[in-house]
Structure formats: structure tokens, C-alpha cells
N, C-alpha and C positions, 0 to 999 in steps of 0.2 A: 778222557777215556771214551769220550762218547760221540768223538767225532772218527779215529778211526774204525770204529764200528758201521758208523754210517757209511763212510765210503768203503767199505769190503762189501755193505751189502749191494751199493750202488754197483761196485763192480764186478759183483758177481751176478748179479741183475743185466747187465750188461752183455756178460759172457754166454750169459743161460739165451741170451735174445741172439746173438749171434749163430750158435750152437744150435738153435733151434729150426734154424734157417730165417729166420726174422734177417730183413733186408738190411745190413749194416751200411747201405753205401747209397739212401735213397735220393741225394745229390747227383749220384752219375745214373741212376733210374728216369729220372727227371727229364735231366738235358737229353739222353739218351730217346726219350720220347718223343720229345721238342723236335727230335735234328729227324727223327723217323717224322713225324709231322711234317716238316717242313720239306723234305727232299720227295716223301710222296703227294704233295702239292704243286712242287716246281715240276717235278715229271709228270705227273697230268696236266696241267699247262701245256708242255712242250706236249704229251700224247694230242695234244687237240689242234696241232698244225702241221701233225706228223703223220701220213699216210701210204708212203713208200717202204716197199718190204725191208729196205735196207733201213727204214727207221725202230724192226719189230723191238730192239734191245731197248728203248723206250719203254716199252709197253712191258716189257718181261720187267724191267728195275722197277717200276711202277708197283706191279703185282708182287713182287718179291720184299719191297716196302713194307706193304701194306700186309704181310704176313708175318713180317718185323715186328710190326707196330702192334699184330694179335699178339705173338709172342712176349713181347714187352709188358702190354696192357696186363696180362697176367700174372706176371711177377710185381707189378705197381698195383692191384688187386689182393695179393696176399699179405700185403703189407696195410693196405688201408679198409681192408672190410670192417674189420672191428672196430672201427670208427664210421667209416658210411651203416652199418646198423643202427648206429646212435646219434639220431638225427640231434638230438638235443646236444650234442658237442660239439656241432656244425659252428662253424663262422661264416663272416664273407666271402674268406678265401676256400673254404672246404666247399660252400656254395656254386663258387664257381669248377672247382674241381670236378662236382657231382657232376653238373652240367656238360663238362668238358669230358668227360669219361661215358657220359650218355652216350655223345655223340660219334664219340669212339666207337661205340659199341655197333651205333644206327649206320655209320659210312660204313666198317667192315662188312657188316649180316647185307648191307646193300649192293656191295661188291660180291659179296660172296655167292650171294643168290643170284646176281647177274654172270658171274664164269661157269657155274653149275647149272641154273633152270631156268636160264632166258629172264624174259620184260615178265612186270610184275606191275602195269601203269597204276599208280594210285593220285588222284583227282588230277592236278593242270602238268603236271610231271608225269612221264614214264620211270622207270627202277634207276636207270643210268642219271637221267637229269636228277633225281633225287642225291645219289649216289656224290656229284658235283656240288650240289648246295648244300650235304652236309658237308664234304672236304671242306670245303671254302670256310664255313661256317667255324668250323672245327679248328684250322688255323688260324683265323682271328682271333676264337677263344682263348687256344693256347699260350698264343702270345700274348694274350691278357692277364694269362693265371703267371705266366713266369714271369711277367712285368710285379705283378702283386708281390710275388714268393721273394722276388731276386734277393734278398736279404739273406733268406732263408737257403738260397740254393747258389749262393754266390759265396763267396769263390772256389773253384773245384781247385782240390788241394790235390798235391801229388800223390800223396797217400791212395785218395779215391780211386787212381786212374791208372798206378803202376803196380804191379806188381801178378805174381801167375794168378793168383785166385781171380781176379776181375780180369784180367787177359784170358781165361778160358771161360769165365762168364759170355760176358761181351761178345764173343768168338763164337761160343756157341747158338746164343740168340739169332745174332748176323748169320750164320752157316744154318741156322735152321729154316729161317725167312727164304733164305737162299734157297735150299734144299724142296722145298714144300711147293717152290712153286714150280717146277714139271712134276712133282706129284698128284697136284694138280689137273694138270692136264694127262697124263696118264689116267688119272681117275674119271674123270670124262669118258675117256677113251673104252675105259674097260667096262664099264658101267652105261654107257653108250646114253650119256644125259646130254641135255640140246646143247650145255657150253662146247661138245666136242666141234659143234658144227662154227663155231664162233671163228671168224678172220682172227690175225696177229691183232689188229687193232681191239678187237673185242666186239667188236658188229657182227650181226645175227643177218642174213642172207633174204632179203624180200622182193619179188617178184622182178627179179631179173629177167630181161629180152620180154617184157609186158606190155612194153609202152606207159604208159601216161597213171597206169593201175599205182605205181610203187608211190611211197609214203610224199606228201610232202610237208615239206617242213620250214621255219625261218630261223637264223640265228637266234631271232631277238623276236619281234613281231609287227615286220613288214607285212601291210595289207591294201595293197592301189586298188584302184578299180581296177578291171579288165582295159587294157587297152587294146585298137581297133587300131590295126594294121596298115588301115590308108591316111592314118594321119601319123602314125610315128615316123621319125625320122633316127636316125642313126650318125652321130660325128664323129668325125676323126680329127682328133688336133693335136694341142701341146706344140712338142718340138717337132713340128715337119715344116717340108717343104710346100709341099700342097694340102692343107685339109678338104676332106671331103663332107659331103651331108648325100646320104643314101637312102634312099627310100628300101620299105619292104621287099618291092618287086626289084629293085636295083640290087638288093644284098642278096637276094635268092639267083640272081643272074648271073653275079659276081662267083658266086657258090658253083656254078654251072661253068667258070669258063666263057662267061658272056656267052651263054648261051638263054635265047628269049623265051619263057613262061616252062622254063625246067619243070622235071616231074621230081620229088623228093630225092629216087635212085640215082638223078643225075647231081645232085649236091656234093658237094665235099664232105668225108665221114669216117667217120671214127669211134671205135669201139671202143669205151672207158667206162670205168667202176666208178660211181659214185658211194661214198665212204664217209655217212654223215656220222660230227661228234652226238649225234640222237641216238645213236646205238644199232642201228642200220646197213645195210650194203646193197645195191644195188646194180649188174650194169645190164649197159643198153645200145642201142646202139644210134647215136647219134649222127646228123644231119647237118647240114651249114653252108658256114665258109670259113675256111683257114684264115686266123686274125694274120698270117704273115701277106698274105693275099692282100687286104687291109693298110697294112706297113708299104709293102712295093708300090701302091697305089700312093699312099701319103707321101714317102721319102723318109722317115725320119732323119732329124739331124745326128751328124759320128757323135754326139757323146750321149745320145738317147742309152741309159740302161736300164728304165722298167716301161712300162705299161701298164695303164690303171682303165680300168673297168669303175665305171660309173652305173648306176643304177638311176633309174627315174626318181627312188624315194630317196639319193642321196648317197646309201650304202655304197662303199667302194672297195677295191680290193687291188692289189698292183703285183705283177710278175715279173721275174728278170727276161728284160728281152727275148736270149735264144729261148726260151720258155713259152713266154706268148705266143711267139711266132708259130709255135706247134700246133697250138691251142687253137680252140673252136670256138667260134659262135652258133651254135644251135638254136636253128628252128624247128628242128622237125626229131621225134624219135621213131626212130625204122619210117614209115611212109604215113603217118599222121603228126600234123603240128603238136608241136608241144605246147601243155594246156597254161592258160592262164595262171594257174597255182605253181604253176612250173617255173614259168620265167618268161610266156610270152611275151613281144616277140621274138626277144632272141637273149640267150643266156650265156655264160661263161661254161665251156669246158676242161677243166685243167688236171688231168690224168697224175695220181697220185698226188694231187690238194686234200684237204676234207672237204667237204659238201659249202661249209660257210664260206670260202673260198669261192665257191662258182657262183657269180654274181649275177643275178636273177635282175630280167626285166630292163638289161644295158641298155641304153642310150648313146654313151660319149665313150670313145675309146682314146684314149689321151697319152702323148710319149711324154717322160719324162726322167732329167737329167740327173735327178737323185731320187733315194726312198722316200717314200709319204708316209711321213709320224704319226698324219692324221687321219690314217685309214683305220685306226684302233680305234681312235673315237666315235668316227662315222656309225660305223657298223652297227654298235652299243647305242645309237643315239638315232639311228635315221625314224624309226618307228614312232619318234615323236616329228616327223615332220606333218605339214597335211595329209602331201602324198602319202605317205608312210601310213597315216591313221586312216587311208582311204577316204580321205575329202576331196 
């Protein structure tokens, strides 16, 4: 007699939690946050080599995630407060949850305050770089607490995931995420806060047509000496026919039309936005020589399909041919060289790249007959070279 007493009260305990709105289905809460985690990390990824207006749906799914993920966090909050109150019930696994929820907390408020009220720099990071090392961070973690749980959250049973109640759950979260972000920007708008002034990409407008004044910056933290113009040289190799090796006064010549001791106006030039993942936008108006100039000089071989840009500390970067060919080497912005922290003597300009992409301080311009794998590593790695640490 006294066991079905027990399970009526269990299930009526059960029903009151339900009924209560107590989250009956925190298995598809879980994954549901997971897959919000992970899709607003692989789209800021792709935001950060995506520059061209035709990329802005990037940046909108981005921001529409990540107000997913508020929404989410919320409903995963009303369910576990009464346990984060009581630290004393904490485990390892709650442990890590706290942390993982922290950080929830610190990416959003860091996003949020970046589309609303601009840079917020706090010590070796501006708001945006923060904004990135806690995503990162925060995916890591995730996948470490649903590595820990999987027991606990595996396997998602039909039950969880069919039926109207979780079908207009689900639907509504997703349509709200969705919803909130042109509300968003609407709000800017009407409220006339600095996010209004922010590009598709999320960069804040700095001293555009300035010259040499706008931000600079490195991927990673390249830092050469200055180098001095009468000894750099500049190659062209890989797959051509002719390589070249150019002196400063030969590139500025070449920029000219061969024409001898050009004045900057006579250069080759081009107007482009520089659009660093720092959170930035800048354009200017650039100075040079056409890298296709460059090419018709070398020859490349018929099955040449990229172009890789070498830096003196290593750093590389590679374009698809018709691409390069557009593209500029810069010396000079409007009629003063471009300064050392720039990418003296001559830098990458690649019109709708981001900023990591213009590769600073070229040396070797090189054709080649496949993609280069190892321009990911480079990048991440040249700041430990000499040059690179400035020896």
C-alpha cells in the first residue's frame, strides 16, 4: 500500500513541475544551446574573412544567433537558479556549467555594448577583441560540459523533439532571435546611439581620407624594424616565366608607366576601405602599382591560380588571380608614403578582404598553382619569427 502512494506523489510532483512552467525537456534546452553556441562561432569565423556587402547575411545570422542564445540562456536560467543559489550542491559538472554560463553572460553584454555604444578598450584588448576571446573560450567550454553531461543529455528521444508544444517552443525562441535583430538596429536608429553609425560588418568609421592618422594594427603581433627603402627589394617568382627583383625606385617607376622619379599623383591608385576584424573602418586613398602590372612583367605560367603575398616577417596571404591582378601594392596614401606601422615599403591592397588580409611590409610576390594551407599557420605564427619580434 505504500508504494503506490509514493508514485502518485512522484507524479503528481512531477505534473505540479510541468504545470508550473518548470522546464520538462532540459535535454533539448541543452543541445538547443550547444548548436546556438556552435553556429554563432562558425559565423564569426566566416564574419572575419568576409568583407563585401554581398557577405552582410553573415553578420545579420551572426547577430541573430547570438540573441538566440540571450533568449535561450533564459529559459536554461529559470530552470537552474535554484541550484546556482546553492553553491553547496554544486559538483564538477555544475562547476563547469557556472563558468560556461558566466561566459554566456560576458560574450553577449560584450556584443551587446559593441552594436549599441561603440569600443569599450579594457587593458591589451579593445570590447570586440574581448567579445572574440570570450566566444572562443565559451565554445571550448561548451563542448566540455556536454562532453561531461552526454550521459545525462544523450539520447534526445522523440518525445523531446516532436510534438506542437516544443514545435512552438523552439519556433518561438528561433523567431525571436530572428525578430530582435533589425530591432536592434531600428533602435540605434531612433535613439540615434553610435551602433547606428556601425558598417554591415560591425566596424566603427576612423579617420577616413587622413592619411597615415587611422588606427594601426596586426593580426597577431608583427613588429620589424623600420625598413629603409634603398635596400629593400621586392621579387616576383613562383610560376612565371621571367621573375623579377625591383628596387623601391623601379616599383614607384613601374607605378608610373615607367615613367623616371614619379610624383605620388602619377602612381597607380586606388580608392579602398580598409575593414579591420579590430572593429574599425577606414578608406583612403591609396597609391602604387597594379600587382597585374607586376604579372604582365613576370609571365605567369596557364595554370597560375592564386598569388601569395609574403611579408618580410613571414606572414602570407594568397588571392585568386583575377583578384590580385586588381589589387595594389601601396606605397604611398594620397601624396605622403605610407608609414612604417603601415606596411612600409609596400603593402597589400585588396578591396572587400578585411585588414588581415593586406599583407604589410611585402617583399616576394609569388604565383601559384594551387591554394596555400599554410598561409593559416603563417599568419598565427610569423610574430615569433626574429623579424617578426623585431630582431
Amino acid at each position: 500500500m505504500e508504494q503506490p502512494a509514493a508514485t502518485n506523489k512522484a507524479s503528481h510532483s512531477k505534473h505540479k513541475r510541468h504545470k508550473s512552467g518548470f522546464d520538462p525537456f532540459p535535454r533539448l534546452t541543452d543541445w538547443s544551446l550547444a548548436l546556438a553556441v556552435g553556429l554563432a562561432f562558425a559565423t564569426g569565423l566566416l564574419s572575419l574573412v568576409s568583407g563585401r556587402p554581398d557577405d552582410w547575411l553573415i553578420f545579420a545570422l551572426h547577430g541573430a544567433l547570438g540573441l538566440w542564445l540571450m533568449l535561450l540562456l533564459w529559459g536554461k536560467l529559470r530552470r537552474t537558479l535554484p541550484r546556482l543559489v546553492r553553491p553547496r550542491l554544486w559538483d564538477r559538472r555544475m562547476l563547469i556549467g557556472v563558468v560556461v554560463t558566466a561566459l554566456v553572460g560576458l560574450a553577449l553584454a560584450s556584443g551587446v555594448w559593441w552594436v549599441f555604444a561603440g569600443d569599450l578598450p579594457l587593458t591589451i584588448f579593445n570590447l570586440l577583441g574581448w567579445h572574440i576571446v570570450l566566444g572562443t573560450g565559451l565554445t571550448a567550454l561548451v563542448a566540455a560540459h556536454m562532453l561531461a553531461r552526454i550521459r545525462r543529455i544523450w539520447p534526445i528521444r522523440r518525445r523531446m523533439i516532436v510534438g506542437r508544444r516544443q514545435a512552438l517552443r523552439f519556433g518561438a525562441l528561433l523567431a525571436g532571435g530572428l525578430a530582435l535583430w533589425p530591432a536592434q538596429q531600428v533602435a540605434n536608429r531612433v535613439l540615434q546611439l553610435p551602433g547606428a553609425a556601425r558598417r554591415f560588418t560591425g566596424s566603427y568609421e576612423t579617420a577616413s581620407y587622413q592619411g597615415n592618422i587611422f588606427p594601426t594594427t596586426s593580426w597577431v603581433a608583427d613588429q620589424p624594424r623600420p625598413i629603409a627603402s634603398d635596400g629593400w627589394r621586392l621579387m616576383v617568382g613562383g610560376a612565371v616565366a621571367h621573375p623579377l627583383t625591383l628596387t623601391y625606385d623601379a616599383l614607384l617607376a613601374l607605378g608610373a608607366g615607367d615613367l623616371p622619379n614619379p610624383t605620388p599623383d602619377q602612381l597607380d591608385h586606388l580608392d579602398a576601405l580598409l575593414d579591420c576584424t579590430g572593429g574599425f573602418y577606414s578608406a583612403q586613398h591609396w597609391r602604387g602599382v597594379r600587382v597585374g602590372r607586376l604579372l604582365d612583367l613576370a609571365k605567369p605560367a596557364h595554370d597560375v591560380s592564386y598569388i601569395r603575398f609574403v611579408s618580410v616577417t613571414g606572414y602570407r596571404w594568397s588571392l585568386p588571380l583575377a583578384e590580385a591582378r586588381a589589387a595594389l601594392l601601396a606605397t604611398h596614401l594620397a601624396d605622403e608614403e605610407i608609414s612604417d606601422a603601415h606596411g612600409f615599403p609596400a603593402r597589400l591592397v585588396a578591396p572587400g578582404r578585411r585588414g588581415f588580409e593586406w599583407v604589410k611590409w611585402v617583399t616576394r610576390v609569388e604565383a601559384l598553382t594551387a591554394p596555400d594551407p599554410g598561409e593559416i599557420i603563417a599568419i598565427n605564427t610569423s610574430w615569433l619569427t626574429p623579424v617578426g619580434r623585431g630582431e
